[in-house]
C-alpha positions in Angstrom: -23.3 -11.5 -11.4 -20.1 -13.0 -11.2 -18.9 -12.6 -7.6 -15.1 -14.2 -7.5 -14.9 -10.6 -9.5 -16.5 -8.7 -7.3 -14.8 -9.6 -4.4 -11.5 -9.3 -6.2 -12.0 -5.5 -6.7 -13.9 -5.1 -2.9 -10.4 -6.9 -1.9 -8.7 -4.2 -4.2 -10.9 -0.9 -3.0 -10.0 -2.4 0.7 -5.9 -2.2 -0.1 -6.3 0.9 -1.6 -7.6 2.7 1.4 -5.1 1.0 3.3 -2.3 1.9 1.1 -3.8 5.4 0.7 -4.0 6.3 4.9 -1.2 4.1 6.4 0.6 5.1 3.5 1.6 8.6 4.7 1.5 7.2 8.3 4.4 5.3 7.4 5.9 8.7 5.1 5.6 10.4 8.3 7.5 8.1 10.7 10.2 7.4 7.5 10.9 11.4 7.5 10.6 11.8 11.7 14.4 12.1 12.4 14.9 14.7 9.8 12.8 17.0 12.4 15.1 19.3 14.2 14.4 19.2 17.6 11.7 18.1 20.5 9.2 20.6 19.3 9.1 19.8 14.9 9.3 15.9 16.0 6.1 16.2 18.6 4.2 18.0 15.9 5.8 15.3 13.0 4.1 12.6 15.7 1.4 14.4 16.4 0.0 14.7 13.1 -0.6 11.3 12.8 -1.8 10.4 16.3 -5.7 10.9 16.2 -5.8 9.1 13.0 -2.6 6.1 12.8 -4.8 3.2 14.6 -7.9 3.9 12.2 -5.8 3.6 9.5 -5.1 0.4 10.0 -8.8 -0.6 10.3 -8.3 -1.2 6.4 -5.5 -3.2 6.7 -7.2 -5.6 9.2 -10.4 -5.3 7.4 -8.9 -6.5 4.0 -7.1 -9.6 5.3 -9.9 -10.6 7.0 -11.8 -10.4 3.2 -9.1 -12.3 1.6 -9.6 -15.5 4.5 -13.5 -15.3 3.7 -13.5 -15.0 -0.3 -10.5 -16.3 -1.0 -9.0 -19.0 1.5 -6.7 -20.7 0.0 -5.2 -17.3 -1.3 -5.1 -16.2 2.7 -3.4 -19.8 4.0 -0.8 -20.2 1.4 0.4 -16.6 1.9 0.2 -16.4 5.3 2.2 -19.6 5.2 4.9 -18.6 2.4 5.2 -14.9 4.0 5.0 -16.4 7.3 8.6 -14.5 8.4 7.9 -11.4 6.5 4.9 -11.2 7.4 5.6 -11.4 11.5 8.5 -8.9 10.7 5.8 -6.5 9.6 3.6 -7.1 12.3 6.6 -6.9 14.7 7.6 -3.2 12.9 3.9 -2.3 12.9 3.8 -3.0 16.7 7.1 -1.3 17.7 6.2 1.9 16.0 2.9 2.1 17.8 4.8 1.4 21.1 7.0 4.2 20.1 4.5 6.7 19.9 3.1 5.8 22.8 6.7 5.5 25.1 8.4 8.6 23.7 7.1 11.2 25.8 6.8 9.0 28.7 9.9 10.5 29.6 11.7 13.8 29.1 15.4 12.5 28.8 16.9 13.3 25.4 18.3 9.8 25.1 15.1 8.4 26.0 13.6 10.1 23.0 15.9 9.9 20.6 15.5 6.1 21.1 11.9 5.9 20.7 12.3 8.5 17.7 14.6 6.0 15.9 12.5 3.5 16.6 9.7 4.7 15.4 11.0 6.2 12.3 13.1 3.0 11.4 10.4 0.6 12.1 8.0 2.7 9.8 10.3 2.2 6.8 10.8 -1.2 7.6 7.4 -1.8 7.1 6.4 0.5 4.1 9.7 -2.0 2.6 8.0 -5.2 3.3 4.6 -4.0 1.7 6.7 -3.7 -1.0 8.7 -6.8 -1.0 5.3 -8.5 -0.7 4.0 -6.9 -3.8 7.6 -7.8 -5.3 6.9 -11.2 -4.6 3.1 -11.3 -6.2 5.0 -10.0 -9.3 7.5 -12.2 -9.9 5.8 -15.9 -8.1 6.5 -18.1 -5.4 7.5 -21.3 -5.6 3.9 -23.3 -5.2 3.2 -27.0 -6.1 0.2 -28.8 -6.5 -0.3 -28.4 -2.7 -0.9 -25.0 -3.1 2.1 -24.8 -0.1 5.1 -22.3 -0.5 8.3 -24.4 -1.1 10.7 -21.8 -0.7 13.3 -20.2 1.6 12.8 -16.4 3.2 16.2 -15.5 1.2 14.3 -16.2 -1.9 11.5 -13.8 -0.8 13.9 -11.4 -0.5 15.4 -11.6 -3.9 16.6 -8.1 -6.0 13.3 -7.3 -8.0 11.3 -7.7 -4.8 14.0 -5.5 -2.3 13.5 -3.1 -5.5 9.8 -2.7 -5.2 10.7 -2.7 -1.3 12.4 0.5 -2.1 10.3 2.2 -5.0 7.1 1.6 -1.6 9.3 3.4 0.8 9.9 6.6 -1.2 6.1 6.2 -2.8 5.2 6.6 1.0 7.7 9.1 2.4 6.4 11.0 -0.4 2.9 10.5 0.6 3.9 11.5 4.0 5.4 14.8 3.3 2.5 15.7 1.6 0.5 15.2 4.0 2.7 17.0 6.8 2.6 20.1 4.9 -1.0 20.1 5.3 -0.4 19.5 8.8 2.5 21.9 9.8 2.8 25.4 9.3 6.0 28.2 9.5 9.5 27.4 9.3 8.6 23.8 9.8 6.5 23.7 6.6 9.2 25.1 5.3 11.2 21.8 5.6 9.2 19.8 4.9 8.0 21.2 1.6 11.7 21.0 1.0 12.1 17.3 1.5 9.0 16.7 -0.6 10.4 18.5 -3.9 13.6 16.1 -3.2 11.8 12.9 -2.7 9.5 13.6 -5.6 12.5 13.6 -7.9 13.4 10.1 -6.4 10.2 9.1 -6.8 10.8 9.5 -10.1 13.8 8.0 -10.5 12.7 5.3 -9.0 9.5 5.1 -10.9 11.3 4.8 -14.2 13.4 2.5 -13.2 10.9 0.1 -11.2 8.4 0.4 -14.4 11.0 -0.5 -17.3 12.7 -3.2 -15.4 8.9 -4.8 -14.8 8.3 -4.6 -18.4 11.5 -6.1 -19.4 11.4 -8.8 -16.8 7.4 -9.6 -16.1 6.0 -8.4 -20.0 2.6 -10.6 -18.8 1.9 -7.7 -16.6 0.6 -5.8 -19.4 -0.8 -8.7 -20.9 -4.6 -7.1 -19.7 -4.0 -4.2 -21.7 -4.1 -5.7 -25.1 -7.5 -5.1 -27.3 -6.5 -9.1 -28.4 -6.7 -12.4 -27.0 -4.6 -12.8 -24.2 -2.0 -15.7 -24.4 0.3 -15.3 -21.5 -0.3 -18.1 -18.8 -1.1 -20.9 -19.7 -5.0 -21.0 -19.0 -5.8 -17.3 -18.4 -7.3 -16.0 -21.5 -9.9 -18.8 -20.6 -10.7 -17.1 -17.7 -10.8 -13.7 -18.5 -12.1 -13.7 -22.2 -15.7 -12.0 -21.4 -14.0 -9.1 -19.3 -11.1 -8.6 -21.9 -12.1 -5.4 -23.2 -13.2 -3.7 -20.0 -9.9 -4.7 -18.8 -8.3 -3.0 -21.4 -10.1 0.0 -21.3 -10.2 0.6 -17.6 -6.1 -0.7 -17.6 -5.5 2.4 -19.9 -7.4 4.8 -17.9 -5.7 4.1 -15.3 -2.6 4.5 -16.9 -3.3 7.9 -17.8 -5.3 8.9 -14.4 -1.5 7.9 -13.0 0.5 9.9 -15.1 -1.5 13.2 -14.9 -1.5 12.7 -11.1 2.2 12.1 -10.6 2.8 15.3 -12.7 0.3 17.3 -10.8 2.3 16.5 -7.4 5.3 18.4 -8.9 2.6 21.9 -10.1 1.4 21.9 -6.5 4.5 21.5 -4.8 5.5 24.6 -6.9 2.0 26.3 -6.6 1.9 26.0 -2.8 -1.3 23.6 -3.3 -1.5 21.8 -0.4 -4.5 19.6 -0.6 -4.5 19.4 -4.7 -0.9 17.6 -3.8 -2.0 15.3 -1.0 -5.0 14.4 -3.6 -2.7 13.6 -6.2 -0.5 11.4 -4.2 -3.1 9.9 -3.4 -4.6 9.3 -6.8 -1.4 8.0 -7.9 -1.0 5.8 -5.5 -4.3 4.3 -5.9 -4.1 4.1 -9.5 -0.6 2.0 -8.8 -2.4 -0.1 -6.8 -5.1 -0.8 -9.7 -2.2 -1.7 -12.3 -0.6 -3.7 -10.3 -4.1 -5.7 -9.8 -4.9 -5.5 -13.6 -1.5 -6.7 -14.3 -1.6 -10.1 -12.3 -5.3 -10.4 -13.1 -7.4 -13.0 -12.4 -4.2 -14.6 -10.5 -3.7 -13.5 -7.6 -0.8 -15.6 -6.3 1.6 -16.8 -9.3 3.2 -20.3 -8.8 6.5 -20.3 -10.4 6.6 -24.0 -10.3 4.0 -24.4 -13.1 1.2 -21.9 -14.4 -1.6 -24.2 -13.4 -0.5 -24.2 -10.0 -1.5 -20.3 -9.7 -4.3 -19.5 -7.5 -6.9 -17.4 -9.2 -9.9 -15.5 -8.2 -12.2 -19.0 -9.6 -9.9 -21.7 -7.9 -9.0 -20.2 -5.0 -12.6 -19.1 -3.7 -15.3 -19.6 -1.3 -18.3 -21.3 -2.7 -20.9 -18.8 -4.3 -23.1 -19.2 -1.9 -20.7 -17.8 0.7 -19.5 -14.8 -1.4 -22.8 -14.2 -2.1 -24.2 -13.7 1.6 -20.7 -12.1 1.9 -21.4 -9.1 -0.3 -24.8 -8.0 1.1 -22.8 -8.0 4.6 -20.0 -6.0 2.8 -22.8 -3.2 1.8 -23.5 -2.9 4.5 -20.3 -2.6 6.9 -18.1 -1.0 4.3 -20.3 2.4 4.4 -19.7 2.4 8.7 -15.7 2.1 7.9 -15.8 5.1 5.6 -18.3 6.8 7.8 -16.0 6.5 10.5 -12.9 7.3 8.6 -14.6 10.6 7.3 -15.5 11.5 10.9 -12.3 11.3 12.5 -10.4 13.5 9.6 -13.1 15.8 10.1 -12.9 16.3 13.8 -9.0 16.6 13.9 -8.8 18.7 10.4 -6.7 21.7 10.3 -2.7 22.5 11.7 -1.5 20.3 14.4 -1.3 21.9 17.8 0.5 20.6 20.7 -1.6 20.2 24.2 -1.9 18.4 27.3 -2.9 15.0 25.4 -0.4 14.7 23.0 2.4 12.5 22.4 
């Protein structure tokens, strides 16, 4: 059983759910100020309360997988992202405070405030995620000491502010969805309208962010040829004995993705609420999977020199310790599901405003 595998798709399953539950957390507070009124922009927040904070469970619980399978992965990241990645806890932490200040108070300026807050902070971060994912894409610049050698203004470079971008509307998307489950009359109404626009640049943005990949980063699709892989130096060594499962589930994928992103559009125009959400959320976990196919078995790209990358093989715990790991991990990951189920179970249905609520 090869683990430095296994824990590369645990790792994966892990930032899935994360981008799959936070991501419409995000949608939500990237669409807030296009609520009308104190009333639509309590229920907008609302919708998300009982349910924001365990979100982020997957978040926490898949960084803290990367620092025990994959250390070195976890320090030089956390090192090169260092200012990125405080801006995004920063946003992440503002937003909550939002939600929690904005009906402290009933002064309209006092709200607005926290509104813009907590609407501008949620795109902020949904743009990092993406600017991180940029980055893994494209490479840092890594030597031999496996430290990051760069500046933050080369972090933030065009292709990666791009995939910053192409996150944002995949999550505002995501989030409208999701509201329409969650709101009902004239509401609804709206928001079904901003979904149908954001869909269409969604899909502008989709076209765009997938042909410029292609053109710019061809390895990403190395995985998906039948033959011997050839791009970077050393990979095909790596992953010769997985090369056609790679292939196979790469293309599956693939086409998973496209029926799902087509489906949003049918239920948007068929009034199917949940079939919509689902596909979102199918899309967006199928994005998720290419983009892990695409840079597999690296999983930070050194720019510097190809044999400087860290892969899932030099970049591990020893066996031992991934080993013990994933009989822990069958065990815990069933309690985070079992929790997540629970709480969308008890706070299911329309939002409704009481005595409790933000």
């Amino acid at each position: 059983m090869d683990y430095n595998v296994i824990w590369y798709i645990l790792v994966g399953v892990l930032l899935i759910g994360y981008a799959i539950l936070d991501g419409f957390d995000l949608g939500v507070g990237a669409l807030h100020l296009l609520a009308k009124g104190d009333h639509n922009r309590r229920i907008v927040m609302n919708s998300i309360g009982p349910v924001w904070d365990g979100n982020e469970v997957w978040l926490i619980t898949a960084g803290g997988a990367v620092f025990a399978a994959f250390p070195h992965v976890y320090a030089t990241a956390f090192s090169g992202f260092y200012i990125p990645f405080m801006l995004l806890l920063a946003a992440l932490i503002f937003r909550a405070v939002a939600m929690e200040f904005r009906s402290k108070e009933p002064h309209r300026r006092w709200r607005q405030f926290w509104d813009a807050a907590f609407s501008i902070s949620s795109a902020i971060a949904a743009t990092l995620f993406g600017v991180t994912i940029g980055n893994a894409v494209t490479g840092i610049n890594i030597g031999a000491d496996k430290e990051y050698q760069g500046t933050l203004m080369e972090l933030l470079n065009p292709y990666a502010l791009m995939i910053g971008f192409f996150v944002l509307t995949v999550f505002t998307l995501h989030g409208s969805l999701y509201l329409i489950i969650k709101t009902e009359g004239e509401l609804q109404k709206q928001v079904k309208q901003w979904a149908m626009k954001v869909y269409w640049i969604f899909i502008i943005f989709y076209i765009i962010v997938t042909g410029y990949t292609l053109f710019l980063h061809p390895e990403m699709i190395a995985n998906f040829s039948f033959g011997k892989i050839n791009y970077i130096g050393g990979r095909h060594e790596l992953i010769d004995h997985y090369d056609t499962f790679v292939s196979i589930t790469a293309w599956i994928i693939v086409i998973l993705n496209g029926l799902a992103v087509l489906n949003i559009h049918r239920c948007l125009v068929k009034g199917l609420e949940h079939q919509g959400f689902i596909s979102s959320a199918l899309s967006i976990g199928a994005m998720v999977g290419l983009f892990a196919l695409g840079i597999f078995p690296n999983m930070i790209v050194s720019t510097f020199d190809p044999t400087y990358s860290l892969d899932i093989y030099n970049a591990s715990s020893s066996q031992k310790t991934l080993k013990t790991m994933f009989y822990i991990a069958l065990v815990g990951i069933p309690f985070v599901l079992s929790y997540t189920i629970a709480i969308y179970w008890v706070f299911r249905g329309k939002t409704q405003l009481d005595e409790n609520s933000y």
